[in-house]
Structures are given as C-alpha cells and as structure tokens.
C-alpha positions as CSV (number, residue, x, y, z in Angstrom):
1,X,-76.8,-31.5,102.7
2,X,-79.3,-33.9,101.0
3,X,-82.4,-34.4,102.6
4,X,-83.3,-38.1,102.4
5,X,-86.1,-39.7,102.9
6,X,-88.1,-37.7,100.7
7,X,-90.8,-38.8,97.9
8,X,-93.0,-35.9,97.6
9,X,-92.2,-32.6,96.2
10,X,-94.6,-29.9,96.6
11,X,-94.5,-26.5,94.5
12,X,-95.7,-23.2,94.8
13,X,-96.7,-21.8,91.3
14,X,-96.3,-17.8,90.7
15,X,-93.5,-16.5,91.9
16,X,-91.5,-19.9,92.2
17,X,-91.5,-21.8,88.9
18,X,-93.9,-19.0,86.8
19,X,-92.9,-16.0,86.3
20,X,-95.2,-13.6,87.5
21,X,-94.0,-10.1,87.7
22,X,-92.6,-11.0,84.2
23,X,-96.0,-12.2,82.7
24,X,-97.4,-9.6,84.9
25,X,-95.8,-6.6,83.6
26,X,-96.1,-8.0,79.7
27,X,-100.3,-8.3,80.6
28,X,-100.5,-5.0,81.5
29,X,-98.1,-3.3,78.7
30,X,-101.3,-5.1,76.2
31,X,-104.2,-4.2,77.9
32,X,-103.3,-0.8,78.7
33,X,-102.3,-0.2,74.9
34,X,-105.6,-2.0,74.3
35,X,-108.1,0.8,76.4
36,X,-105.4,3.6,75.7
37,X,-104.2,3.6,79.7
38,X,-101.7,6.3,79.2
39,X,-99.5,6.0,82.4
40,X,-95.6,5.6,82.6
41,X,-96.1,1.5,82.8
42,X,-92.7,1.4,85.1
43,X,-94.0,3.7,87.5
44,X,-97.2,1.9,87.4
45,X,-95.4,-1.4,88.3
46,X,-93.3,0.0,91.2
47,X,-96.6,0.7,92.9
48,X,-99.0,-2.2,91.6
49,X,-96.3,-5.2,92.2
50,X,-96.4,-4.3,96.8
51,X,-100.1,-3.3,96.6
52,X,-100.6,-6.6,95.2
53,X,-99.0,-8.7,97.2
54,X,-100.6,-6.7,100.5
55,X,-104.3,-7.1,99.0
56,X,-102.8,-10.7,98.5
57,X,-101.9,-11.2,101.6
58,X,-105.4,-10.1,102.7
59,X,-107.2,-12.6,100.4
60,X,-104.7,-15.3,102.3
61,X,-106.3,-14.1,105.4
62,X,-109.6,-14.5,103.8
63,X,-110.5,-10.8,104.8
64,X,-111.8,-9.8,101.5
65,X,-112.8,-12.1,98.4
66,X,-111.7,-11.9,95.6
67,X,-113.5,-9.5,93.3
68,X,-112.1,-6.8,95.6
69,X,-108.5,-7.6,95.6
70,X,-109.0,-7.7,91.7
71,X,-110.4,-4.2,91.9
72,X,-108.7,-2.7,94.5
73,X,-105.6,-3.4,93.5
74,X,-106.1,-1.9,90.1
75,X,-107.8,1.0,92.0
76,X,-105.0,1.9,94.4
77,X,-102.4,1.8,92.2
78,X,-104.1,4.5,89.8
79,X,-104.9,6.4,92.9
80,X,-101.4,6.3,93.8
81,X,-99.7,7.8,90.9
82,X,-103.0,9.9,90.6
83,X,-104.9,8.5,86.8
84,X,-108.3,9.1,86.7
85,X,-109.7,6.0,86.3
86,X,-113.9,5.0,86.8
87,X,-115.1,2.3,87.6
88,X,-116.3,1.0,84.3
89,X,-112.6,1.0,83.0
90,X,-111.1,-0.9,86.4
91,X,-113.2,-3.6,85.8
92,X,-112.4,-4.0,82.2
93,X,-108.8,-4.0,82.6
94,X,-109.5,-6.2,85.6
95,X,-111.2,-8.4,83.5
96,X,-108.8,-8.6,80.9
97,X,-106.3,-8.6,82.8
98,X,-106.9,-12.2,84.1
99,X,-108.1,-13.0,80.4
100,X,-104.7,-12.0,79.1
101,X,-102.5,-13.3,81.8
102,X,-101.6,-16.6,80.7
103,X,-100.6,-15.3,77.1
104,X,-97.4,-14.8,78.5
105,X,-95.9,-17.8,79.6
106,X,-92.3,-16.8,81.2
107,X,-90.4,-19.5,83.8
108,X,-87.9,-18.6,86.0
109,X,-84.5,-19.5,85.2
110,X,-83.3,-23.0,85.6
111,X,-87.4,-24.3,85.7
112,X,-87.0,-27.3,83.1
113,X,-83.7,-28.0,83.9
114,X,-84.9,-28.6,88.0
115,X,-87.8,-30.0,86.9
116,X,-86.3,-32.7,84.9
117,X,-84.3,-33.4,87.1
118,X,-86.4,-33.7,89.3
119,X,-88.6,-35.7,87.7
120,X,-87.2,-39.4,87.7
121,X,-86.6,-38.8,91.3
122,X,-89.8,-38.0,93.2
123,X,-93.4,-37.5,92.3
124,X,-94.0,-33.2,91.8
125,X,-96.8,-31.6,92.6
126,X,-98.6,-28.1,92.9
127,X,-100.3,-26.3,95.8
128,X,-101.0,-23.3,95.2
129,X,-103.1,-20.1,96.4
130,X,-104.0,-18.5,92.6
131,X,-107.0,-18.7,91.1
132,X,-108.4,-21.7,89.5
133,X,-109.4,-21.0,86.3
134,X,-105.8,-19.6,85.3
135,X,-103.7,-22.0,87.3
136,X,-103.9,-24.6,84.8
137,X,-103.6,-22.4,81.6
138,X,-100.7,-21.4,82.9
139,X,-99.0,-24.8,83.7
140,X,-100.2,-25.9,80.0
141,X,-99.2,-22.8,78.3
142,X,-95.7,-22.7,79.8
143,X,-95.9,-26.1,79.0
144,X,-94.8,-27.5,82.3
145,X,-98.4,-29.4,83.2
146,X,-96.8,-32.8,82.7
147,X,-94.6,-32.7,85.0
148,X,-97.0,-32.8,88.5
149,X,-99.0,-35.7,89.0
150,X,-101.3,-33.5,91.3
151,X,-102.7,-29.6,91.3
152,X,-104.1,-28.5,94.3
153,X,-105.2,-24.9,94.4
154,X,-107.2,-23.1,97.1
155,X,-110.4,-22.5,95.0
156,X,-111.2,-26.4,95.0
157,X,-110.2,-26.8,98.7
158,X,-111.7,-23.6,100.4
159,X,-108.7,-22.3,102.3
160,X,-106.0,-21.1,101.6
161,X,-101.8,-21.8,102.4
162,X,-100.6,-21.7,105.1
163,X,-104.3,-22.9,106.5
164,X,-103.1,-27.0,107.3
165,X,-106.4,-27.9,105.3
166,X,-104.7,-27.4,102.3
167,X,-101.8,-29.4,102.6
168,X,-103.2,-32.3,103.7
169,X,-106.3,-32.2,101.2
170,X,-102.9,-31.8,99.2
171,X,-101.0,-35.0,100.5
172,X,-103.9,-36.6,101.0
173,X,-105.0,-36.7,97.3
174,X,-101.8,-39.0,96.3
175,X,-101.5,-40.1,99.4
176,X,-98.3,-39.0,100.8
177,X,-97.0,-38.5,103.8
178,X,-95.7,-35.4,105.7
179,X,-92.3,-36.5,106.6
180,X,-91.6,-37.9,103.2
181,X,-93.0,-34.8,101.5
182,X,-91.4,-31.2,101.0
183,X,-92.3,-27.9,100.3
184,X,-90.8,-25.4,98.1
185,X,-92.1,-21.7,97.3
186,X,-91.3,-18.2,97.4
187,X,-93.7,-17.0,100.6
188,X,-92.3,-17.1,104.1
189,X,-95.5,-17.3,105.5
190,X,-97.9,-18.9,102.9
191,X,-95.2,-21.7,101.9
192,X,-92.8,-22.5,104.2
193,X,-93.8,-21.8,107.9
194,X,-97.2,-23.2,106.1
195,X,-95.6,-26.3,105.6
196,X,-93.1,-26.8,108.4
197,X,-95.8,-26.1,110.9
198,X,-98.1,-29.3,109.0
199,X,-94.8,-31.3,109.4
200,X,-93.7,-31.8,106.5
201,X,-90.0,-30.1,105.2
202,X,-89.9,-26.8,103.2
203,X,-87.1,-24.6,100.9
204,X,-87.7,-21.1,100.6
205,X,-87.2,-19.7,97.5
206,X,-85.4,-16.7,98.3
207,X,-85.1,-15.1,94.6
208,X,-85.4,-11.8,95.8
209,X,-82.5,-12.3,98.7
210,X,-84.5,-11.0,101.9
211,X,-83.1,-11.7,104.9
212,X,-84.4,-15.3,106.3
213,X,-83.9,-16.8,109.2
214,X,-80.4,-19.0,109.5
215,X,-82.4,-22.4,110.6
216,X,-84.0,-22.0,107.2
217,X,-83.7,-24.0,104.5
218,X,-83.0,-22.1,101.2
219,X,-82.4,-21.6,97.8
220,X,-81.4,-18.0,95.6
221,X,-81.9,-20.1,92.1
222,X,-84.3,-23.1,91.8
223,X,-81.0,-25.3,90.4
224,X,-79.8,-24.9,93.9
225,X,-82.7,-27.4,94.7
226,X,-79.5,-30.2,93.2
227,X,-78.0,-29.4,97.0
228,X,-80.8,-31.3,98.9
229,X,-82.7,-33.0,96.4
C-alpha cells in the first residue's frame, strides 16, 4: 500500500491540515458580538459554510475576484435567513472577518503527529488557493510554518488549483519532480484531479466521507497518510 518513490509532499491548507470551519465559526461568534449581529450563529453557519464554498468555487474558476466572493458571501447568507444587513456593515464584518481569522488557530486532528512524521521522510510543502496575506499567519500562528520548505499560494502565481500553472510554478520552485511528488488535500477537483491530471500522485482527504471514486486514493483521518507514506 506504500507508494514509493516519492520525495515531495504537497499540502492543501484550509480544510486539510487548518481547520477552517472551526476557525471559521469561532471568527464569526467575535465579530458578530463585536457590531451586535444578532442572528442564531448555528443557523447562520448551516447557510454561510455551502454558500462559501460555491462563491469559492467561482473564484477557482476565476469568474469573480475576490472582493465579491468576500461580499457576496456575507450578503447571501444574511439574505438567506432574512437579516437586514447594508452595505456599510457587510464590508465591515468582511473586513474583519479576514482580520480576525487567524486568531483562531485550530488543526485538524492528528496534524503534528502526520506532520512529524512526515518530516524526516520527505520534503513538505504548501499549495494552496487562500489568500496571501492570511496564508502565512495562519501557518505561523498554528505554529506549523516550520515544517514546509516551500508556500505556494495562487495570489503570487496568478491561477489558481487545479489550473497546471500552479503546480508546476509549485514543483518548480524546489525543483521537484512530478512523479516523485504527491498531492494531498480535501477538494476533488481543486486538489486531486488537479494534481493527477499534472502527473504527479494525489490522496484525497475525505474528512467529510463523500462518496469518491474507488480508483481513488484516500484518507478519512490525516494519520491514515502512515498507509502510503
């Protein structure tokens, strides 16, 4: 079951070692508290936490920028579970929103353990889609930053995953190769078929247990990584 040859390993960020609905949901119990947002916060989240990841997948696409997923994520939600909410007060949460973010610095589950684990073994790195300036805050304040030797996020690059541009800008950088290098993240699409389709391997991090297809590499807990690394 191991996978050999490998020498690279290539992680997503939010949603595979950070916790981001976690953090998320923490961000938004503060700033709402902060502008006196009344709303039922869980009835928020079971709204904000798909319309994000569909404006995301938008911004992946490149069909809006990202002020508008920032805004209009905020903005459907409220809409949704009808709070009157102007402008003025989207963009302020908005803005604190992202200012806040990295204040909360939760891992998944078996994240250091993996990772040092991992870390005598190959070189680790990051590619990731987030935004630039809170990609880093949130590898330092988590306190996993030392473990990559290279961040690559789609700011500095211009595209996005699973655009090929970014991996190899990625793999070019430390100069790896494809075959020798793998892929692991939580986004069919984004991470895996991303990578496969550059050539190199990929794991999907299937922490929510959708149903994948069998010829599929993946993993339900990131210590499951021990199987074929």
């Amino acid at each position: 079951m191991k996978i050999k040859g490998i020498k690279d390993v290539f992680f997503d960020l939010d949603h595979t070692l950070w916790d981001f609905d976690k953090n998320s949901a923490l961000t938004f119990h503060k700033i709402f508290k902060m502008h006196n947002v009344t709303v039922d916060i869980d009835e928020f989240l079971s709204h904000y936490e798909p319309i994000n990841l569909e404006y995301w997948k938008l911004y992946r696409e490149d069909k809006i920028d990202k002020a508008s997923l920032r805004y209009n994520r905020l903005n459907d939600t409220f809409n949704r579970i009808s709070f009157q909410a102007d402008s003025t007060l989207i963009h302020k949460l908005s803005t604190d929103y992202i200012a806040y973010l990295t204040s909360f610095n939760h891992l998944f589950q078996d994240t250091l353990d993996t990772l040092n684990y991992l870390k005598p073994k190959y070189r680790l790195h990051i590619i990731t889609n987030g935004f630039q300036e809170v990609q880093e805050s949130k590898l330092k304040n988590s306190n996993i930053y030392h473990f990559f030797k290279s961040v690559t996020d789609s700011e500095q690059v211009g595209v996005k995953k699973p655009n090929p541009i970014i991996f190899n800008h990625a793999l070019q950088k430390v100069r790896a190769n494809p075959e020798s290098s793998i892929m692991i993240g939580d986004n069919m699409e984004a991470d895996v078929l991303g990578a496969l389709n550059f050539g190199m391997e990929a794991i999907y991090f299937n922490y929510l247990k959708t149903a994948a297809q069998s010829h599929i590499k993946q993993i339900n807990k990131l210590e499951e990584l021990k199987l074929f690394l």
